[in-house]
C-alpha positions in Angstrom: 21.1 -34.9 13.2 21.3 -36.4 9.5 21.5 -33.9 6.9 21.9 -35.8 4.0 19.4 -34.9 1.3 16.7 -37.6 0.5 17.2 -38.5 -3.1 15.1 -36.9 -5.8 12.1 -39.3 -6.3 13.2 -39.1 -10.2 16.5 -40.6 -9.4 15.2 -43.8 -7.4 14.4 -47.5 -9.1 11.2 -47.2 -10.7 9.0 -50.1 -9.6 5.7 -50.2 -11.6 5.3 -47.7 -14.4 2.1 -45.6 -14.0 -0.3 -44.1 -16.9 -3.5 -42.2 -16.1 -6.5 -42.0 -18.3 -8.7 -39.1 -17.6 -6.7 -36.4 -16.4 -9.5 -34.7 -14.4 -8.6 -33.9 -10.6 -8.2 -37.0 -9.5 -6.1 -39.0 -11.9 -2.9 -36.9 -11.8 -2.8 -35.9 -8.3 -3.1 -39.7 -7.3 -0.4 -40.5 -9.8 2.1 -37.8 -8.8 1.5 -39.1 -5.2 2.6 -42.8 -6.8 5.4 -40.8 -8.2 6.4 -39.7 -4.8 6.2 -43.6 -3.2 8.9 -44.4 -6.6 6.9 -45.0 -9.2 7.1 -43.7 -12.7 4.3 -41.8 -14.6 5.2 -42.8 -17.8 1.5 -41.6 -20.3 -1.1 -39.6 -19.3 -4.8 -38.9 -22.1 -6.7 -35.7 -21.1 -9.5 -34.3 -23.5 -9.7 -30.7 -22.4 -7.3 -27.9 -22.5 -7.4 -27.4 -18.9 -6.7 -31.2 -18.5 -4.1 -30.9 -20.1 -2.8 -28.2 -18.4 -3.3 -29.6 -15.1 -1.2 -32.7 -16.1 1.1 -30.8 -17.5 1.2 -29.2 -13.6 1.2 -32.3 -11.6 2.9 -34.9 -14.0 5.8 -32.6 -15.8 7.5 -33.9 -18.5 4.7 -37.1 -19.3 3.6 -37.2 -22.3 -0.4 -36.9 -23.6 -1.4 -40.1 -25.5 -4.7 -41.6 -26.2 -6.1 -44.3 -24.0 -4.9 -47.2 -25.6 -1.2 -46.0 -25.7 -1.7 -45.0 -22.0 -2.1 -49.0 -21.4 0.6 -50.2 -23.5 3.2 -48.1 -22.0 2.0 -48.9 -18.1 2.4 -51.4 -15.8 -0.3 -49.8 -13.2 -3.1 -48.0 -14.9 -5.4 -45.3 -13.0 -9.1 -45.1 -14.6 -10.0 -41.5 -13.5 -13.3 -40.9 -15.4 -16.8 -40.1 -14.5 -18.9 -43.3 -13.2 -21.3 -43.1 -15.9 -18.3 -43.6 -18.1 -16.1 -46.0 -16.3 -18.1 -49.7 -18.1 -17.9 -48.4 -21.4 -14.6 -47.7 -21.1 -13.6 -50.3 -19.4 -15.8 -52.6 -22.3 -14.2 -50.6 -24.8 -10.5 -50.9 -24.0 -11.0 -54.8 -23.7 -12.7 -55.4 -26.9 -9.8 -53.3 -28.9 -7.1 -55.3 -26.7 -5.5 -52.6 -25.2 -5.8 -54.6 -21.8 -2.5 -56.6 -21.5 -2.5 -59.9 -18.7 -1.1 -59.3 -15.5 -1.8 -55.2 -15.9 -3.2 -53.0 -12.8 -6.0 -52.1 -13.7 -7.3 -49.1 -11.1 -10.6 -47.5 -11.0 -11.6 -44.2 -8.8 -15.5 -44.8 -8.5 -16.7 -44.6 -5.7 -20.5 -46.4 -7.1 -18.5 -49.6 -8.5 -16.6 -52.4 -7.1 -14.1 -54.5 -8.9 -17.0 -56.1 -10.5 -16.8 -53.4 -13.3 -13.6 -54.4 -14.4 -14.8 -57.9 -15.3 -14.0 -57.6 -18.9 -10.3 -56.4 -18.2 -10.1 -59.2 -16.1 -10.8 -61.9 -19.0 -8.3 -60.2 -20.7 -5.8 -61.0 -18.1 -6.1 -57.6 -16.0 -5.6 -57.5 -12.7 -8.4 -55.4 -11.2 -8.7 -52.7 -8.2 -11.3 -50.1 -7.3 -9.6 -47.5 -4.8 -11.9 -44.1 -4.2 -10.1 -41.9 -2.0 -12.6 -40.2 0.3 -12.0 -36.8 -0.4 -12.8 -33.8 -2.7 -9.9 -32.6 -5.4 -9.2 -29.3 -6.7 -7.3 -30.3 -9.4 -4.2 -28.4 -7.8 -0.9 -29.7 -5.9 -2.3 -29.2 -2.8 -3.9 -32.3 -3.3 -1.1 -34.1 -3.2 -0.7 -33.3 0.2 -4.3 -34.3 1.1 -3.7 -37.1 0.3 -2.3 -38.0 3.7 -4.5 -39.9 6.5 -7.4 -39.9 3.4 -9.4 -42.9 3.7 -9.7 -45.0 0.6 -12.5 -47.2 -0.2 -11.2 -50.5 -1.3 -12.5 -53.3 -3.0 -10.6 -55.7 -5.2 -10.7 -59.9 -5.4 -9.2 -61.6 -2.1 -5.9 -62.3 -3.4 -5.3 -58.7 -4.8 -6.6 -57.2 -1.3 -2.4 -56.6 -0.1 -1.4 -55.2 -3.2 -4.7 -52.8 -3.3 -3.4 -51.8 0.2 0.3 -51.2 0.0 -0.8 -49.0 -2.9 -2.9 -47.1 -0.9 -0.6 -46.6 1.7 2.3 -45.6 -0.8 0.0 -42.4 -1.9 -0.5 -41.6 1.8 -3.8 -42.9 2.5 -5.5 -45.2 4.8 -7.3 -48.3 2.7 -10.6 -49.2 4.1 -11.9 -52.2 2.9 -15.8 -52.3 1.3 -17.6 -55.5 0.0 -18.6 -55.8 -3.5 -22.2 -55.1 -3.1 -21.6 -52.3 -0.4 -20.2 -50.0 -2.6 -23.0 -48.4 -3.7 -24.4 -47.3 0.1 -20.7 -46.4 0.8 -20.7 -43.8 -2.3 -24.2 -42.7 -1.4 -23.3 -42.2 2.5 -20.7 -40.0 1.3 -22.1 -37.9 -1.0 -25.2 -37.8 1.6 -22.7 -35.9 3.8 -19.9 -34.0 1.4 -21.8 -32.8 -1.4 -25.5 -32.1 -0.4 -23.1 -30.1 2.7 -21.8 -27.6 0.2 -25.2 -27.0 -1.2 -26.3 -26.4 2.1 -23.4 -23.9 3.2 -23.8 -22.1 -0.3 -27.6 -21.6 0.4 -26.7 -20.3 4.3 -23.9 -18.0 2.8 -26.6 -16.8 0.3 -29.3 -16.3 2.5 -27.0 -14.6 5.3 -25.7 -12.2 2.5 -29.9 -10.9 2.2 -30.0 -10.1 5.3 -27.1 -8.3 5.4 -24.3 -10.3 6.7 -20.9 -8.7 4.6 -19.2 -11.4 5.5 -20.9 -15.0 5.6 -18.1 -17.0 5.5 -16.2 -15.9 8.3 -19.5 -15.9 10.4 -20.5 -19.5 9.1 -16.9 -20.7 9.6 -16.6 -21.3 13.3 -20.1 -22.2 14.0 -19.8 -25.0 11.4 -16.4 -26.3 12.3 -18.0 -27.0 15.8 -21.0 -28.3 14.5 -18.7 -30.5 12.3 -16.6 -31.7 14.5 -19.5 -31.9 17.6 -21.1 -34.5 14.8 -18.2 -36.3 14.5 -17.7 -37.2 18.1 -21.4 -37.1 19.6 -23.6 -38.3 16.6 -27.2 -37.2 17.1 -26.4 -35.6 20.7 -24.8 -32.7 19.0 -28.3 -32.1 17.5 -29.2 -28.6 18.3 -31.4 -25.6 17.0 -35.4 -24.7 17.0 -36.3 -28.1 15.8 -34.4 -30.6 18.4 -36.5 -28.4 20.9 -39.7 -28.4 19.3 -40.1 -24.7 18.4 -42.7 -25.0 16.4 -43.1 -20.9 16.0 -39.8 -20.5 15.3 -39.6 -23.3 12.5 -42.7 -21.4 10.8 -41.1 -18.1 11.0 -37.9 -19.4 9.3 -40.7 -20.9 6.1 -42.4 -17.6 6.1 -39.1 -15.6 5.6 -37.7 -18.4 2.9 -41.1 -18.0 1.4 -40.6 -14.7 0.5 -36.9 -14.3 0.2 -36.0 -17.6 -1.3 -38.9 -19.6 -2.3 -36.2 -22.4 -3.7 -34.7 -22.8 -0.6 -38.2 -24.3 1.4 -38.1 -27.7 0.3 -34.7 -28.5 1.4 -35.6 -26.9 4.8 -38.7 -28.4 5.3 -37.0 -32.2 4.3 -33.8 -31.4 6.4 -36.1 -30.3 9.4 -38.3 -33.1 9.3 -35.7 -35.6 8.8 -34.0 -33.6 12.2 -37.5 -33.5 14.0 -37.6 -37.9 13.0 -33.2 -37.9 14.9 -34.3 -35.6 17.2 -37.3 -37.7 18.3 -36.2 -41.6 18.2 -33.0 -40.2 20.4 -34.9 -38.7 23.4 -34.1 -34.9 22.7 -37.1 -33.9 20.8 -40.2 -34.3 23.9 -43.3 -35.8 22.1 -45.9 -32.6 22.8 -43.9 -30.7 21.6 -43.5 -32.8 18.4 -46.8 -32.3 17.0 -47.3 -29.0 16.7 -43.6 -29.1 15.0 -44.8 -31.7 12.6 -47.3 -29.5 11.5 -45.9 -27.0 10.8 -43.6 -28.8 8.4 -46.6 -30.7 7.3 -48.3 -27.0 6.3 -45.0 -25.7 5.2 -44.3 -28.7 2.8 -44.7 -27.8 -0.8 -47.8 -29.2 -2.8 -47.7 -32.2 -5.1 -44.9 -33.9 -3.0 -47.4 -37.0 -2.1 -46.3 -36.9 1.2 -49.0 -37.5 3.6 -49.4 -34.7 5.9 -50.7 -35.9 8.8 -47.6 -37.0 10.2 -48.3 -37.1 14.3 -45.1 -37.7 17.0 -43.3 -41.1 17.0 -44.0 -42.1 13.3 -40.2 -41.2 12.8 -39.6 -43.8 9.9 -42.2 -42.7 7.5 -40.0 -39.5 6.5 -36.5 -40.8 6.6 -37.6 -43.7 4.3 -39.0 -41.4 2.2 -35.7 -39.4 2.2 -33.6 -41.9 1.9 -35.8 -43.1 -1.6 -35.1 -40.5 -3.2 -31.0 -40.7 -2.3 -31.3 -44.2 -3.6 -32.9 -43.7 -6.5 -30.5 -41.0 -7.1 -27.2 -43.3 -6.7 -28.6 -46.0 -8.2 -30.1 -44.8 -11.4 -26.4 -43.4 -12.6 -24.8 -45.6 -15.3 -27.6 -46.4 -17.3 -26.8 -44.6 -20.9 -23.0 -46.1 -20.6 -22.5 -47.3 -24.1 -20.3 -50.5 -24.0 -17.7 -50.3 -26.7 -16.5 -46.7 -26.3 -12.0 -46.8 -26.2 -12.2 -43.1 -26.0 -12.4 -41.9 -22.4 -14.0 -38.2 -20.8 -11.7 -36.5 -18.5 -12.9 -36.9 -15.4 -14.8 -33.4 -13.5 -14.3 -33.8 -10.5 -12.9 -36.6 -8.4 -14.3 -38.9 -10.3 -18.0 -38.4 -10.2 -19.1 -36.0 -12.8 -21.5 -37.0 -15.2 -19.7 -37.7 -18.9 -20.1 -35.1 -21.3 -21.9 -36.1 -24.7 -19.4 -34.1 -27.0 -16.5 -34.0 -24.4 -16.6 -33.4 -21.1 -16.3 -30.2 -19.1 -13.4 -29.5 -17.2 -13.9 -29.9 -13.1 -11.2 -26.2 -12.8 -13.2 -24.0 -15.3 -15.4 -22.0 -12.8 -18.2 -22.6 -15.1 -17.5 -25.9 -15.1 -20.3 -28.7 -12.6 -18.6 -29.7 -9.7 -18.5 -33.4 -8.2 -22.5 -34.6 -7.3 -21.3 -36.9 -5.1 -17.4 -36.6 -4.6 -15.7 -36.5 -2.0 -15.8 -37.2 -5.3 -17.0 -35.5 -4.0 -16.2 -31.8 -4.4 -17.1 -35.8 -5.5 -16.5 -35.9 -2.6 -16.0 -36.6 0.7 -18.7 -37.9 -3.3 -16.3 -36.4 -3.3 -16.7 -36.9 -6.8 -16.0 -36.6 -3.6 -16.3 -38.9 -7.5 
């Protein structure tokens, strides 16, 4: 058996010198993981104490610069800022010259493409979008999760091998997503990471009024087997009161949110009918037993949502649309107010997905701080932020 000691990553050849801008729980962890693979962290710009306490954590010893610094000391550069952010920064740091040719230029979005770093790339920048599908807690241990994480990838054709050897240096698997793809592959995962802890925080609450002292340990193995039975078996792992049609049952549950948490009926209501549409175009759901469930969900939507109530058994596409509308309108609609122009860059909240703060942005570890909505980036993120 070899005992010799690996050598301390420090000691090794550097081969591309790393800066990070937007030390928010994404930027450092990915760069520490670089660090690991041989590179060298060489500038880091954080806004916020706590970002810069967290760099100080994962990148010891690397200085805190401003953006443009950040670029002219680094080879590779890592773009960890909210989405919403990400063009103007991108516009601003090009305008001001701080792009230098043949630079990496890496973004963390999960929403954008390479397409976004178009004005980088008239500057000479070499341009690479890597999200990492999976939600950051601004800690170490991320580091380590970093292992068999899937990275959505997206760069021009003959930057695709270097976007992948990087991916595989930090650990992660690359997975590679077409330009105009990127958008439904940042809304499918917040779809499932981050509307699923709003979800488990609203069981855990709920459980917690009707007297469970411990919801978390009672939630945990039911939905690590409903997790996992989704993973393998897809909509056959759909069970519960509406995949059989229990229409009593369903308006029982309404009543008691009704009355215990009125804010909690919508989201049951549009997750059970979205269910009751699965349920139905897979066989499990029987048709007479559909349309008294319908109605019930029809009765126990709340008022002013349009949404004709009439549904009967079999028109399964009329609610998912509707559902799915409002998810894209939701991705979509982000980006908007960038300002093009901006060099100074937000920290980013989450893992990458936060919204940018208008007078600096709020750090993703304060506990009163907004976590990822999307994140993988999330926590998006699978949205991750998980961003």
């Amino acid at each position: 058996m070899n005992t010799t000691p690996l050598p301390d990553p420090k000691d090794r050849p550097a081969r591309l010198t790393v800066g990070v801008v937007g030390a928010g729980r994404v930027g450092p962890a990915l760069a520490a993981s670089l660090q690991l693979a041989g590179h060298r962290p060489v500038a880091v710009s954080g806004v916020s104490d706590a970002s810069r306490r967290r760099a100080a954590a994962l990148l010891p010893d690397v200085p805190l610069m401003a953006p443009a610094e950040v670029l002219q000391r680094s080879e590779l550069v890592l773009l960890t800022v909210p989405d919403d952010a990400l063009p103007g920064l991108v516009a601003g740091l090009a305008e001001t010259g701080a792009v230098r040719p043949g630079q990496l230029l890496v973004h963390t979005s999960g929403r954008y493409g390479a397409r976004v770093l178009d004005p980088a790339l008239r500057a000479g920048a070499l341009p690479l979008a890597l999200h990492p599908a999976m939600t950051f807690t601004g800690t170490p241990v991320d580091v380590q999760r970093l292992a068999g994480c899937s990275f959505g990838v997206t760069a021009p054709e003959e930057l695709r091998l270097a976007a992948e050897a990087l991916v595989i240096e930090m650990g992660g698997e690359p997975e590679w997503i077409a330009e105009d793809r990127r958008p439904l592959y940042h809304a499918a995962l917040a779809l499932g990471a981050n509307h699923l802890v709003t979800l488990v925080a609203q069981s855990m609450e709920l459980l917690r009024t009707a007297g469970v002292a411990a919801p978390d340990r009672m939630l945990g193995p039911l939905l690590g087997a409903a997790l996992d039975n989704a993973l393998r078996s897809g909509d056959a792992a759909l069970t519960g009161p509406v995949a059989r049609g229990d229409a009593g049952t369903v308006a029982a549950h309404i009543e008691e949110l009704r009355e215990h948490a009125p804010q909690a009926v919508a989201g049951y209501v549009a997750m059970a009918r979205a269910t009751a549409d699965r349920a139905l175009a897979h066989g499990l759901l029987k048709a007479e037993l559909a349309e008294d469930l319908l109605g019930v969900l029809a009765e126990g939507r709340p008022s002013g949502t349009g949404t004709d109530s009439s549904s009967t058994p079999g028109t399964s596409s009329g609610s998912s649309s509707g559902a799915g509308s409002s998810s894209g309108s939701g991705s979509t609609g982000a980006g908007s107010s960038s300002t093009p122009g901006t060099s100074s860059a937000p920290d980013d909240r989450t893992d990458p997905h936060g919204p940018p703060g208008t007078t600096g942005p709020e750090d993703p570890t304060d506990p009163t701080g907004p976590e990822d909505p999307t994140d993988p980036d999330g926590p998006r993120g699978p949205e991750g932020d998980a961003r």
